[in-house]
SERO-4910 file (N, C-alpha, C, O; in steps of 0.05 Angstrom, whole numbers):
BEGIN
 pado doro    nc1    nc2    nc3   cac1   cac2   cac3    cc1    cc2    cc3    oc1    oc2    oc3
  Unk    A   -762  -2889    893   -777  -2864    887   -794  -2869    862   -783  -2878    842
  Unk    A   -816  -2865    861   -834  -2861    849   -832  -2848    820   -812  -2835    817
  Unk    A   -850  -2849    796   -852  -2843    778   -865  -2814    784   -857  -2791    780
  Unk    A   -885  -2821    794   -902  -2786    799   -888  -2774    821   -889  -2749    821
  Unk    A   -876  -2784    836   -862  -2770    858   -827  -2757    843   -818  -2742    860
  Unk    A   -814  -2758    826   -798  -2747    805   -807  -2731    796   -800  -2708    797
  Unk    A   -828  -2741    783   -849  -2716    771   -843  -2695    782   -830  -2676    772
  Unk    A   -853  -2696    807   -868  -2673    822   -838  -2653    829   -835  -2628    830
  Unk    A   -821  -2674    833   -797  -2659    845   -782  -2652    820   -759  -2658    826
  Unk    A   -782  -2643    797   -768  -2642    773   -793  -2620    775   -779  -2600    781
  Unk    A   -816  -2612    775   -837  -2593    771   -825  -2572    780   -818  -2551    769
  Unk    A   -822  -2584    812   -823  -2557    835   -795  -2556    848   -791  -2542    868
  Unk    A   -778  -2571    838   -752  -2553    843   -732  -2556    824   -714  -2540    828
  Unk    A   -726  -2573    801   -715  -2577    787   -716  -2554    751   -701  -2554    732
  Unk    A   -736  -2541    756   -733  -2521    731   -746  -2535    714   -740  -2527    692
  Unk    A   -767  -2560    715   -778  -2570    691   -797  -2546    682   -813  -2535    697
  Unk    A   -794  -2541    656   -813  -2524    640   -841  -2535    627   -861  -2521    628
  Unk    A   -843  -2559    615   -859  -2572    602   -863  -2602    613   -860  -2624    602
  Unk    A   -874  -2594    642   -886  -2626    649   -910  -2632    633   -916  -2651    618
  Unk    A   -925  -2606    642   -951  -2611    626   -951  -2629    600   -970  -2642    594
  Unk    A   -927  -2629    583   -935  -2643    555   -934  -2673    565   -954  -2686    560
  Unk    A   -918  -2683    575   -916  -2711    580   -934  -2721    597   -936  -2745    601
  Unk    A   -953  -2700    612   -976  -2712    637  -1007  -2706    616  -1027  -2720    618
  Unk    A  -1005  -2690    603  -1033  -2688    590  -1031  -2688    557  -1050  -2693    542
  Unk    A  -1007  -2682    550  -1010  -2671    517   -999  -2694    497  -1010  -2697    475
  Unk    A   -984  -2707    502   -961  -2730    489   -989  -2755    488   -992  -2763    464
  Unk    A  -1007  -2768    505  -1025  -2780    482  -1038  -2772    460  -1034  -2778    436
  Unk    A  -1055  -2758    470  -1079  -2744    450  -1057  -2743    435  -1058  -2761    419
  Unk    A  -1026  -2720    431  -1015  -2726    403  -1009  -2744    383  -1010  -2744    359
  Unk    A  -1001  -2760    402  -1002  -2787    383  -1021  -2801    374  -1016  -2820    358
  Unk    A  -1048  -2794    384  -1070  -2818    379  -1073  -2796    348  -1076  -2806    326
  Unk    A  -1071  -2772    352  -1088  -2755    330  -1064  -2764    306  -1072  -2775    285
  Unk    A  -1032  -2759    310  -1019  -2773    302  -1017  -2796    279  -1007  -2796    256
  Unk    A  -1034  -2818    296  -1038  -2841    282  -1064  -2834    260  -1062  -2839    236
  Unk    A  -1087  -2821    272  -1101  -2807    252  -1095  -2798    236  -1099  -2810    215
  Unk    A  -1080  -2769    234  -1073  -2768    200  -1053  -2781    188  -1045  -2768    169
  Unk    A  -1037  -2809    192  -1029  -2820    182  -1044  -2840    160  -1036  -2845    137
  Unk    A  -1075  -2852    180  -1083  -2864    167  -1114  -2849    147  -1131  -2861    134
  Unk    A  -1111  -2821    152  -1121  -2808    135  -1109  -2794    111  -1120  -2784     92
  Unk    A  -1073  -2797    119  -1060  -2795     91  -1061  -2822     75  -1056  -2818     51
  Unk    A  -1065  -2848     82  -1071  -2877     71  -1095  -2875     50  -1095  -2885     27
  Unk    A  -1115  -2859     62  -1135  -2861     50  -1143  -2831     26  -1161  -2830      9
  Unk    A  -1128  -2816     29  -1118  -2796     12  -1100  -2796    -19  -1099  -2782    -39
  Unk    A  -1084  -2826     -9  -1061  -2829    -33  -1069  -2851    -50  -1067  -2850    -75
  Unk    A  -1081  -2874    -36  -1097  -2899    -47  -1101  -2899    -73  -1100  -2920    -85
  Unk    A  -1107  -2872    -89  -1108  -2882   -104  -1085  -2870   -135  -1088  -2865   -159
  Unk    A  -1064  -2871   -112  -1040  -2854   -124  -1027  -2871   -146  -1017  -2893   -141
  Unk    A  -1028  -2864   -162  -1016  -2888   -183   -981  -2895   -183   -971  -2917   -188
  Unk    A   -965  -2870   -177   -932  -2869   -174   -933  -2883   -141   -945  -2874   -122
  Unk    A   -917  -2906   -141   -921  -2919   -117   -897  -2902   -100   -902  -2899    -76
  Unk    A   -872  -2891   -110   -856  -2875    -95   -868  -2853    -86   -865  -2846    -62
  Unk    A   -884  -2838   -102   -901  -2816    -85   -912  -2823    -68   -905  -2814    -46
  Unk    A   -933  -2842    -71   -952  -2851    -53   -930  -2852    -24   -932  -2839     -4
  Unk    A   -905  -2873    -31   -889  -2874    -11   -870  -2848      5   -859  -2846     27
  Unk    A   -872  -2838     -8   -863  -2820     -3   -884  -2801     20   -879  -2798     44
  Unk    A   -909  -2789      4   -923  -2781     27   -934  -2795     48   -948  -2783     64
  Unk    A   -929  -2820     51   -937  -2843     81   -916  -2838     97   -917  -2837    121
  Unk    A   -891  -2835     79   -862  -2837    103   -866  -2806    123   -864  -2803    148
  Unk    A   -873  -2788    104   -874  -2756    114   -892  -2752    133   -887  -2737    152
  Unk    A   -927  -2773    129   -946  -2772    149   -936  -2792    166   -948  -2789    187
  Unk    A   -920  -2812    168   -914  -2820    188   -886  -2810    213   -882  -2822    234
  Unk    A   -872  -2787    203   -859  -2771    214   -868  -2763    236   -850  -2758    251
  Unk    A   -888  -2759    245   -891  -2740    275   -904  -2749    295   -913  -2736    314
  Unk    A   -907  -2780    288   -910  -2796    304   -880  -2810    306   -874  -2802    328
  Unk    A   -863  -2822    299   -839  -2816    309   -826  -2797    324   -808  -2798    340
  Unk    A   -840  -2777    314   -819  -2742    327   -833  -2757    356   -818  -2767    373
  Unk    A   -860  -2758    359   -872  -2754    389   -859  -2782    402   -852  -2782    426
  Unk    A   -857  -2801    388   -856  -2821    407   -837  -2829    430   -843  -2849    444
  Unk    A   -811  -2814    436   -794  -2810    452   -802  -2797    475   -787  -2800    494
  Unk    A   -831  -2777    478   -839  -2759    502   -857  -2784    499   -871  -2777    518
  Unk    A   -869  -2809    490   -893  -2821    501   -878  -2842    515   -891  -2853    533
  Unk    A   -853  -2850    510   -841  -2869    517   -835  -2858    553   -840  -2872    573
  Unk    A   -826  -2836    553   -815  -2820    573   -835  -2814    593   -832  -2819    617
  Unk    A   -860  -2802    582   -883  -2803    604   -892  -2825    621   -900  -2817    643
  Unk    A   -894  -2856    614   -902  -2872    618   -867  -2890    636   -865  -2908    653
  Unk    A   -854  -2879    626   -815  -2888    644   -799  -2877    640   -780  -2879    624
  Unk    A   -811  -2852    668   -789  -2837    671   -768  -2846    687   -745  -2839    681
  Unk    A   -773  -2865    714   -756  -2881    719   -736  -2887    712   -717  -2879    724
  Unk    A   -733  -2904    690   -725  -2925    668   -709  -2903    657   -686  -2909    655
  Unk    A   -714  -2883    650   -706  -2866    630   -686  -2858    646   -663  -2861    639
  Unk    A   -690  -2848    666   -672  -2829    683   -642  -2845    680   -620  -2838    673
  Unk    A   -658  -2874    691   -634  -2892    713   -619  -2898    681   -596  -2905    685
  Unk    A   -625  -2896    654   -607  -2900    638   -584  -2876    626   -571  -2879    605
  Unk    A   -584  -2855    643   -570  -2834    649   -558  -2830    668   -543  -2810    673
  Unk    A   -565  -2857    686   -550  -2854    721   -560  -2839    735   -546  -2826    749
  Unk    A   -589  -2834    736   -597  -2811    755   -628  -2830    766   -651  -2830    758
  Unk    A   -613  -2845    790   -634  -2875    792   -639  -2864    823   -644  -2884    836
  Unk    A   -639  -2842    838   -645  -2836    867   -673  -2849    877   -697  -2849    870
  Unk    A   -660  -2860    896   -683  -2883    913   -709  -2861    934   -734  -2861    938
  Unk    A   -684  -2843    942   -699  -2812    952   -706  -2793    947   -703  -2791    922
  Unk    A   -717  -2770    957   -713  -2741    949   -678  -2732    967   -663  -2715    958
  Unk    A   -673  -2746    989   -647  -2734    994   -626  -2752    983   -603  -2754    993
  Unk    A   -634  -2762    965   -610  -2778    939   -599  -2760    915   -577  -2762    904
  Unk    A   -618  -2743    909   -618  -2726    895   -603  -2706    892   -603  -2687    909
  Unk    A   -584  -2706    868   -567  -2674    864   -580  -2657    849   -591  -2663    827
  Unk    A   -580  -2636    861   -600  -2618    850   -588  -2610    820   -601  -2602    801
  Unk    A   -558  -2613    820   -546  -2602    794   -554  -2624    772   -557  -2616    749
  Unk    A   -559  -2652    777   -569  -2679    761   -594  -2669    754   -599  -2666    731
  Unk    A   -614  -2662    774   -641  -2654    770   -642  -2632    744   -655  -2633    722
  Unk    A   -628  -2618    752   -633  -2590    729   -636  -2596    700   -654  -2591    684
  Unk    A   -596  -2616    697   -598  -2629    665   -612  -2648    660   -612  -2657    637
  Unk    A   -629  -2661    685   -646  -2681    669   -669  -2669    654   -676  -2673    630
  Unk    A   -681  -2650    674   -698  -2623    669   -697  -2614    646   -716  -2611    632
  Unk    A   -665  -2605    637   -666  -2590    606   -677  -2614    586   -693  -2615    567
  Unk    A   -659  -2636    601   -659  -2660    564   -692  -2666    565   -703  -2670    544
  Unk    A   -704  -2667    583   -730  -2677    581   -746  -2643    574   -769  -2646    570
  Unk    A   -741  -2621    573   -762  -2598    556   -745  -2605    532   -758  -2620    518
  Unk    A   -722  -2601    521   -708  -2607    490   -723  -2636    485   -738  -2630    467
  Unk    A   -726  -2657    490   -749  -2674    482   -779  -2666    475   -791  -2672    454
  Unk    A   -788  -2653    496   -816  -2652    499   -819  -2625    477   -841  -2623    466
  Unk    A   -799  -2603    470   -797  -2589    447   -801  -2600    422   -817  -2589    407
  Unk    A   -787  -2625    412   -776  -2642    397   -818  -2654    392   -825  -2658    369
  Unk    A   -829  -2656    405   -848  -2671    407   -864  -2653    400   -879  -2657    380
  Unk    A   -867  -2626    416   -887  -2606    405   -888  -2592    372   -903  -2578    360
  Unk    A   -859  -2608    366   -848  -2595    337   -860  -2615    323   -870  -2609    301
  Unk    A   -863  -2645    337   -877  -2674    312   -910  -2660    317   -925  -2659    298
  Unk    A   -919  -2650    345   -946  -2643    334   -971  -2619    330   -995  -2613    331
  Unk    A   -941  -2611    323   -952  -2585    289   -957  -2591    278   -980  -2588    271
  Unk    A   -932  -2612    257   -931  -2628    233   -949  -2639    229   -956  -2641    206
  Unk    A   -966  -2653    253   -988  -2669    251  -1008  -2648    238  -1026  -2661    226
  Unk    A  -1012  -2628    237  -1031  -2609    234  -1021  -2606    198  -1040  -2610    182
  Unk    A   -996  -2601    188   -994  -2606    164   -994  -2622    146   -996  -2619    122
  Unk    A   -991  -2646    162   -995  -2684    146  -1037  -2674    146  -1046  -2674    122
  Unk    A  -1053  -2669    161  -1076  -2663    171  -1084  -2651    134  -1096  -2662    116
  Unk    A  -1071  -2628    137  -1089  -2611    116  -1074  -2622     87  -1086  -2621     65
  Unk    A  -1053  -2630     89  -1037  -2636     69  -1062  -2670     48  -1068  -2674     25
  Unk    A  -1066  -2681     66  -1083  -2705     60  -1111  -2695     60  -1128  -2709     48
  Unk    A  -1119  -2671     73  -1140  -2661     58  -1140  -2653     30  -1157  -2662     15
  Unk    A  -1120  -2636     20  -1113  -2628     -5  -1107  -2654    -27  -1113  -2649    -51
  Unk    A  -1100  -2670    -23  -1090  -2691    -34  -1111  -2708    -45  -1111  -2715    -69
  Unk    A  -1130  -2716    -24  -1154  -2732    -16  -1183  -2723    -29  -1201  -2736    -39
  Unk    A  -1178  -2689    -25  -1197  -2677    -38  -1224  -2674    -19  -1246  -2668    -27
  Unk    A  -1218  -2679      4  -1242  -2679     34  -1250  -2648     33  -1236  -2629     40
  Unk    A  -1272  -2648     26  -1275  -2618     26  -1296  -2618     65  -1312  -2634     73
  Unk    A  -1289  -2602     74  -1307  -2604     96  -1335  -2594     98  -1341  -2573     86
  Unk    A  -1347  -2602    108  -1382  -2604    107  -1380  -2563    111  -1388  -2544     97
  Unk    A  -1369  -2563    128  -1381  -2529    125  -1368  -2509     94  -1373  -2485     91
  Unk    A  -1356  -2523     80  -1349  -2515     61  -1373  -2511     34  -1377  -2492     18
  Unk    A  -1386  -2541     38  -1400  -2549     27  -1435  -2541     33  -1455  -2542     18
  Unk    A  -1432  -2530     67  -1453  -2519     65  -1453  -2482     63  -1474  -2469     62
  Unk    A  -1429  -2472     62  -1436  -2444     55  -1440  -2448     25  -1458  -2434     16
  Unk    A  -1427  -2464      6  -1433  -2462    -16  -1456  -2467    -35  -1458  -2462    -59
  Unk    A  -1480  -2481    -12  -1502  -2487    -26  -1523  -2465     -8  -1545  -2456    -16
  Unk    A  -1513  -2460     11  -1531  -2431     22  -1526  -2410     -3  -1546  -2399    -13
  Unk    A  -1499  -2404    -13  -1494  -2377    -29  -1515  -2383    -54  -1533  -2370    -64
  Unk    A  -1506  -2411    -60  -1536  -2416    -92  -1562  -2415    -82  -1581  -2417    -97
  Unk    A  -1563  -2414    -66  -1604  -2413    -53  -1600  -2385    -61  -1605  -2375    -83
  Unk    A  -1586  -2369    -31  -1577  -2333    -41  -1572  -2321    -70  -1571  -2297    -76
  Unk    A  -1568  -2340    -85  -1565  -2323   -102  -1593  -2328   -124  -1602  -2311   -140
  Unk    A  -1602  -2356   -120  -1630  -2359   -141  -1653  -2340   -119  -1671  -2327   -130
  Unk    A  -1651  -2339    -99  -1669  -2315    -86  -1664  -2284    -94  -1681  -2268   -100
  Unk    A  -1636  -2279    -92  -1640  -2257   -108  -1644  -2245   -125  -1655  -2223   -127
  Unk    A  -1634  -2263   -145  -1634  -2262   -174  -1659  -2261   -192  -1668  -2247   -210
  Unk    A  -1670  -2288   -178  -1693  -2296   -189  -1680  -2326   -205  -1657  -2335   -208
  Unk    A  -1705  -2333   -213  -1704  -2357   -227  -1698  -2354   -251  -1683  -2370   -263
  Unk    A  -1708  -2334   -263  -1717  -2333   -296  -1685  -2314   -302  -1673  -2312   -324
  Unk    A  -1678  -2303   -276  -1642  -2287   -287  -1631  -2305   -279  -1608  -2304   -289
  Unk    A  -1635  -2328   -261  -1600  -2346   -257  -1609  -2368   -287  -1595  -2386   -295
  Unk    A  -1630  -2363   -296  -1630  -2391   -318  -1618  -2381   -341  -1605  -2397   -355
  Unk    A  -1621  -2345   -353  -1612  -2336   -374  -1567  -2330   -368  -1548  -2326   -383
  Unk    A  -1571  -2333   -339  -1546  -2328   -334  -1518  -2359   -342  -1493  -2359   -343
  Unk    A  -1541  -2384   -347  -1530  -2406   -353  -1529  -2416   -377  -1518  -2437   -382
  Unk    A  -1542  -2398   -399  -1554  -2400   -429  -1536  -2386   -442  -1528  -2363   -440
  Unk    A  -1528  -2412   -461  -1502  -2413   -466  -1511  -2420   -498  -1526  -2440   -501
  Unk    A  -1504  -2406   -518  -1501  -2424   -560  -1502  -2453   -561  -1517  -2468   -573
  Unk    A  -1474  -2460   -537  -1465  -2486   -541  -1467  -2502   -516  -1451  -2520   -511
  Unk    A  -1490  -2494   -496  -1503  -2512   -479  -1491  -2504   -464  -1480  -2482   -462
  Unk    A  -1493  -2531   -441  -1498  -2531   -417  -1485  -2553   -393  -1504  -2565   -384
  Unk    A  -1466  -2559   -384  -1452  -2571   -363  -1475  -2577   -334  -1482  -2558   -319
  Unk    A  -1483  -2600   -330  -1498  -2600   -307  -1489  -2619   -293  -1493  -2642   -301
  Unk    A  -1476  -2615   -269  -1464  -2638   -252  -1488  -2657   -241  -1504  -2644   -228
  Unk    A  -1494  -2679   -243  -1506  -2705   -228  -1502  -2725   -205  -1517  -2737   -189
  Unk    A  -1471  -2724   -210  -1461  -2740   -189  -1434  -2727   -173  -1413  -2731   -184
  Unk    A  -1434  -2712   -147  -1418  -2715   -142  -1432  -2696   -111  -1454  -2693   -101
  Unk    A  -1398  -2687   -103  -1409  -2680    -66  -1424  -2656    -71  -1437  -2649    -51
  Unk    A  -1429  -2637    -94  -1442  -2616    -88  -1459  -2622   -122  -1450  -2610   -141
  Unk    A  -1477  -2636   -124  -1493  -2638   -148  -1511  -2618   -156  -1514  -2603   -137
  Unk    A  -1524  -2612   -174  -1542  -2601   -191  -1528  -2565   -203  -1538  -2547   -216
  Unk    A  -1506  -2567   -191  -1490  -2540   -211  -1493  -2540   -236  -1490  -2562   -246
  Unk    A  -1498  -2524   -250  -1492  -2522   -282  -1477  -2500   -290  -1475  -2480   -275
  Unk    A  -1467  -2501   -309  -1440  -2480   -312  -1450  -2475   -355  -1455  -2495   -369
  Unk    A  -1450  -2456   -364  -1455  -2444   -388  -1423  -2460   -412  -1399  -2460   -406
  Unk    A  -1434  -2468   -432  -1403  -2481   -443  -1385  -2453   -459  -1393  -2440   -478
  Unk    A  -1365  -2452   -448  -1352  -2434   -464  -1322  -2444   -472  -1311  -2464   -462
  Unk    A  -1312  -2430   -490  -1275  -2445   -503  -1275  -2435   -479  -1285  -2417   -466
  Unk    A  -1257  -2460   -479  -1229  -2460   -451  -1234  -2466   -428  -1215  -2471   -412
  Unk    A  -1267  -2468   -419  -1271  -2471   -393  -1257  -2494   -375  -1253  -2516   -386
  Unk    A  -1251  -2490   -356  -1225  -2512   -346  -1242  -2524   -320  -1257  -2511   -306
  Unk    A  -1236  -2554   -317  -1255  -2564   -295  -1232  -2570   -277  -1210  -2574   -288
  Unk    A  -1233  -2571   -252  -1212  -2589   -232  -1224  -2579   -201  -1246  -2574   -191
  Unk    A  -1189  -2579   -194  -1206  -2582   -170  -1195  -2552   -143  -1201  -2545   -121
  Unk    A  -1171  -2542   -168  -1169  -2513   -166  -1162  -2495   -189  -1152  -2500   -211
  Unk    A  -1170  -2470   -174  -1172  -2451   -191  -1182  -2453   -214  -1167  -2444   -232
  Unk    A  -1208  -2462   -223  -1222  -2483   -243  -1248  -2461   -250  -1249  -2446   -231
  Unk    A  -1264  -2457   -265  -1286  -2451   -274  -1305  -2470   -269  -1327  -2460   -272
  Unk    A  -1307  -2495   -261  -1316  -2513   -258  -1300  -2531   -227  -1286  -2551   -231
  Unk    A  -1304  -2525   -210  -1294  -2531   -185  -1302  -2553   -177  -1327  -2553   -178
  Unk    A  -1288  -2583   -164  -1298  -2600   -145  -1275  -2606   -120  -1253  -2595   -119
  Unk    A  -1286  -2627   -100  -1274  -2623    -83  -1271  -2652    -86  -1258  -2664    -69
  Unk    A  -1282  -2664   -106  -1291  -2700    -97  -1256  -2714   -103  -1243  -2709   -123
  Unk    A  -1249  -2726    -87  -1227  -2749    -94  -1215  -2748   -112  -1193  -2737   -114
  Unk    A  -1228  -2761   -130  -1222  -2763   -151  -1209  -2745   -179  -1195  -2753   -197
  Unk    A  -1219  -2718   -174  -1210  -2704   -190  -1189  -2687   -188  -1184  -2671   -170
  Unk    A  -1175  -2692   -210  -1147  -2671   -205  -1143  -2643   -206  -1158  -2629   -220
  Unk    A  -1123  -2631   -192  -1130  -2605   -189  -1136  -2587   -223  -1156  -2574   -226
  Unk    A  -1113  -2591   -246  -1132  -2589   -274  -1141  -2616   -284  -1124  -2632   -291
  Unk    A  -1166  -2620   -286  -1168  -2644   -297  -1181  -2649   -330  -1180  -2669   -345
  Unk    A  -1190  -2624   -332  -1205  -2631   -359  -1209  -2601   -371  -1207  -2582   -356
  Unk    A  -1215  -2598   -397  -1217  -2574   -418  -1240  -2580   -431  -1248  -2602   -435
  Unk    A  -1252  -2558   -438  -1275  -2561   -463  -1257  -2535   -476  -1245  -2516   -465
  Unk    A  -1261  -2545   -508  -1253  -2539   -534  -1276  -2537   -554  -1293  -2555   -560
  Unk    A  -1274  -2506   -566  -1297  -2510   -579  -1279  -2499   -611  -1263  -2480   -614
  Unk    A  -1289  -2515   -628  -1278  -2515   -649  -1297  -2516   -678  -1302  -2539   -685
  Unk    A  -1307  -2497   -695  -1317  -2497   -722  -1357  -2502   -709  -1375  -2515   -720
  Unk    A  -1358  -2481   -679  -1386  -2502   -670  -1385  -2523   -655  -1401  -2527   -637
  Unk    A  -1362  -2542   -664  -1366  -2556   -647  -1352  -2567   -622  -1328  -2569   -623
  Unk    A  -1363  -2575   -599  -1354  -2572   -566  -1337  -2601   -566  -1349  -2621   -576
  Unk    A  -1314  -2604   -556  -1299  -2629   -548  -1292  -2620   -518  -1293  -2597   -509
  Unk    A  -1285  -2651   -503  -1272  -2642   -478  -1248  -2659   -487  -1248  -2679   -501
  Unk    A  -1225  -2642   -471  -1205  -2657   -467  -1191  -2661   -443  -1196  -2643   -428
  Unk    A  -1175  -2679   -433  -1161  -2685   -411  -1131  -2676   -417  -1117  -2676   -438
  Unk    A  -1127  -2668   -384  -1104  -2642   -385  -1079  -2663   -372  -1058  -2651   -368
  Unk    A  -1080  -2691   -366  -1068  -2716   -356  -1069  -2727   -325  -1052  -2735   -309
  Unk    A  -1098  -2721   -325  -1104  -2725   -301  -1107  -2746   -291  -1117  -2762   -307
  Unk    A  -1101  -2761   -257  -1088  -2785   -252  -1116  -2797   -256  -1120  -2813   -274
  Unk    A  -1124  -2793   -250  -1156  -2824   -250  -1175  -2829   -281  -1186  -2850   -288
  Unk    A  -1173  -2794   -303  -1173  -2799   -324  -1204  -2784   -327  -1220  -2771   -313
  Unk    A  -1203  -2791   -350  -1239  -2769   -360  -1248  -2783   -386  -1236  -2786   -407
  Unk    A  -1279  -2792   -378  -1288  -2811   -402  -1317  -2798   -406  -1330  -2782   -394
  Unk    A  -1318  -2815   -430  -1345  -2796   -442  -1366  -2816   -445  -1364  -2825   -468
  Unk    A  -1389  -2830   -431  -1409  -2848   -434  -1423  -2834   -454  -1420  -2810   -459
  Unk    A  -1438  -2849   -466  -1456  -2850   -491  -1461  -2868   -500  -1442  -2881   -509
  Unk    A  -1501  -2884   -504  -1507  -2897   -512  -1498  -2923   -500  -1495  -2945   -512
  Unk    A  -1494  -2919   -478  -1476  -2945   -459  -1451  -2952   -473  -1437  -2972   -472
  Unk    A  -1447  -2933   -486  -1404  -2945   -496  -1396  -2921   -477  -1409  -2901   -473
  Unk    A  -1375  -2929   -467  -1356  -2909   -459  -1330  -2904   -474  -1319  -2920   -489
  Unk    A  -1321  -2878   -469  -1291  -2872   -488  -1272  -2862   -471  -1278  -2840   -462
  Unk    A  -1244  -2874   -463  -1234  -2866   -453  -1219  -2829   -471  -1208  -2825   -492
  Unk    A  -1226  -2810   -451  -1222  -2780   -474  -1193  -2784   -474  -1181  -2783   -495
  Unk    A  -1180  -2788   -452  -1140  -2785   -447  -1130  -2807   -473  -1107  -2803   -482
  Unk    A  -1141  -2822   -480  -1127  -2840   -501  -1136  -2839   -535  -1128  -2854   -553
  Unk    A  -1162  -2811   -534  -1167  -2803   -553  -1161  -2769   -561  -1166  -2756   -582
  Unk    A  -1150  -2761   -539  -1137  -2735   -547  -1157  -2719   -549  -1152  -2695   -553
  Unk    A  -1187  -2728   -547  -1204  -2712   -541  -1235  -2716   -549  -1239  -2730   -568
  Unk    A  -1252  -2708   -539  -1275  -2724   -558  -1300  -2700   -553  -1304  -2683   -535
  Unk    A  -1312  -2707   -574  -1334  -2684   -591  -1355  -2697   -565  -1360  -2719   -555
  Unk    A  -1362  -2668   -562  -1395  -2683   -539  -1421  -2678   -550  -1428  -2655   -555
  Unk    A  -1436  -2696   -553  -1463  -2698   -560  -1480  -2692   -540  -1479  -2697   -516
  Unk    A  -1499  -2678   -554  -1529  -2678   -530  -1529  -2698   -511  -1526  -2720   -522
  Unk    A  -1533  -2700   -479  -1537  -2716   -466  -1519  -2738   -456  -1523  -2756   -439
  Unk    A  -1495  -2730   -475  -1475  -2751   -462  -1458  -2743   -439  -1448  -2721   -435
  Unk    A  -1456  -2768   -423  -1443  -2770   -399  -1418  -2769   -390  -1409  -2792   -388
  Unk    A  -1400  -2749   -381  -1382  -2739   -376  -1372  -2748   -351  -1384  -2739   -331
  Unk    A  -1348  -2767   -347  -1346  -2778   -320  -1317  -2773   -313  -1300  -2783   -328
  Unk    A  -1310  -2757   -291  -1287  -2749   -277  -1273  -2775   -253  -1277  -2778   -229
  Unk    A  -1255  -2790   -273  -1248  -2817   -253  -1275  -2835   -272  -1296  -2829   -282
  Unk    A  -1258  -2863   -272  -1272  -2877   -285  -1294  -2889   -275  -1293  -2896   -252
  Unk    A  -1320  -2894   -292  -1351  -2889   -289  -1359  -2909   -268  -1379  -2906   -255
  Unk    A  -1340  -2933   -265  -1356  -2960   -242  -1346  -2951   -224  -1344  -2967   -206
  Unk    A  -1334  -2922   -219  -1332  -2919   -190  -1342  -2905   -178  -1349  -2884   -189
  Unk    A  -1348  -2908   -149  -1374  -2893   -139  -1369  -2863   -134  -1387  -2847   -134
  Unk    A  -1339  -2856   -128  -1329  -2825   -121  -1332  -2811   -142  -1334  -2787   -141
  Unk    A  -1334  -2828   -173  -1323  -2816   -199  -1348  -2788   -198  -1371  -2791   -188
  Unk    A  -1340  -2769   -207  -1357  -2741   -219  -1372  -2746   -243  -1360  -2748   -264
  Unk    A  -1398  -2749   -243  -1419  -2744   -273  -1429  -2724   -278  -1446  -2716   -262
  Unk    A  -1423  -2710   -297  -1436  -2688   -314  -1448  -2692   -336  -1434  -2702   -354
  Unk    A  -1477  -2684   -342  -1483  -2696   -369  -1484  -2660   -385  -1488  -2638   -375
  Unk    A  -1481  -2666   -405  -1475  -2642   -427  -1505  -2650   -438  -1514  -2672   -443
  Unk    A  -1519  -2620   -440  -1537  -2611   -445  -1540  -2590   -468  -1531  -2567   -464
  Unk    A  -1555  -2598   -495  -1551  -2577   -510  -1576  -2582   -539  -1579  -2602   -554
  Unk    A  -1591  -2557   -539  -1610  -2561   -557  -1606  -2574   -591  -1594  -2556   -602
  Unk    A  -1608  -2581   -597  -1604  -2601   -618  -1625  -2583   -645  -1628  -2593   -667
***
């Protein structure tokens, strides 16, 4: 007896509930599966605690395990059966009472499998968050709303709305460039809940502070994993190992260190 011919008879008289997952759903899960596994790889890379890192690879590699028992099963059901003793050469070999519990253990599997690819949907967004992938339509409502808003506003009110005593924050390098943000105490940069918002890799969800003190503006780093340096005059300063550093007109503010291409540049802008 046949692989598709079991099938069919486990369909249509045996009480199978969920053939469908093992005839159409059980690849595509696993291929997508292997996808956010190796999009949580590329999410953690540059995780510095290697148990974390390990830790979230074991978790994204979870639901491709969960699935792989319904991929094994789709492809030998045969095999599978006859290692339960249920090896009928016929349809009139068949006990219909054998059929039924093979029936249950294979939907309690194919459950087991629809449960690994959910997960896949949370390993999915979880390595978005992690990774910092902001998605293109994210990125394009947010540069439609700044067109909308320098059209409504006008030019000459979004420029007084950025004029600031103590300057001016203007992003250069990163996935959504030419923002500028007014410097005020406290303003907090990252990559949530931030006054200064990015989505790029590299930056941590708090990653950095401006401090303004006697006049004068410092940024500091809040211990963020990739770090925050201050270019000037071609020296760089690492800020995390200086507890904080005073910013000059025009110096270069880099979120993640500066030879790297994801890293965030902001240059600080301020009349002298």
């Amino acid at each position: 007896m046949s692989d598709y011919q079991l099938w069919r008879y486990l369909e249509q008289v045996a009480e199978l509930r969920h053939g469908w997952w093992y005839t159409i759903a059980t690849l595509p899960a696993l291929v997508v599966a292997i996808g956010a596994y190796f999009l949580m790889i590329l999410a953690v890379r540059r995780q510095k605690n290697l148990i974390v890192a390990g830790l979230w690879m074991l978790f994204a590699g979870l639901p491709a395990v969960i699935i792989g028992p319904s991929i094994y099963i789709s492809f030998n059901l045969g095999a599978t059966a006859a290692q339960i003793g249920f090896a009928p050469k016929t349809e009139q070999d068949i006990s219909r009472t054998q059929a039924v519990q093979l029936s249950a253990a294979l939907d309690q599997v194919a459950t087991m499998g629809m449960v690994g690819a959910a997960l896949v949907v949370v390993v999915m967004v979880t390595a978005v968050i992690l990774g910092g992938y902001a998605p293109q339509i994210t990125r394009t409502i947010s540069t439609a709303v700044e067109m909308v808003s320098r059209t409504v506003l006008g030019r000459s009110q979004a420029e007084r709305k950025i004029n600031s005593r103590y300057g001016t924050l203007r992003v250069e390098r990163s996935a959504n460039p030419g923002i500028e943000r007014a410097v005020m105490e406290g303003l907090l940069i990252g990559k949530r809940d931030a006054d200064l918002v990015f989505t790029d890799p590299l930056v941590s969800r708090r990653h950095a502070r401006i401090k303004i003190l006697a006049e004068r503006v410092f940024i500091v780093d809040l211990g963020s994993t990739n770090g925050t340096y201050v270019k000037r005059n071609g020296s760089v300063v690492n800020v995390n190992k200086n507890g904080g550093v005073e910013l000059e007109p025009n110096d270069e503010i880099y979120l993640g260190p500066p030879d790297e291409v994801d890293s965030v540049m902001i240059r600080y802008i301020r009349d002298q």
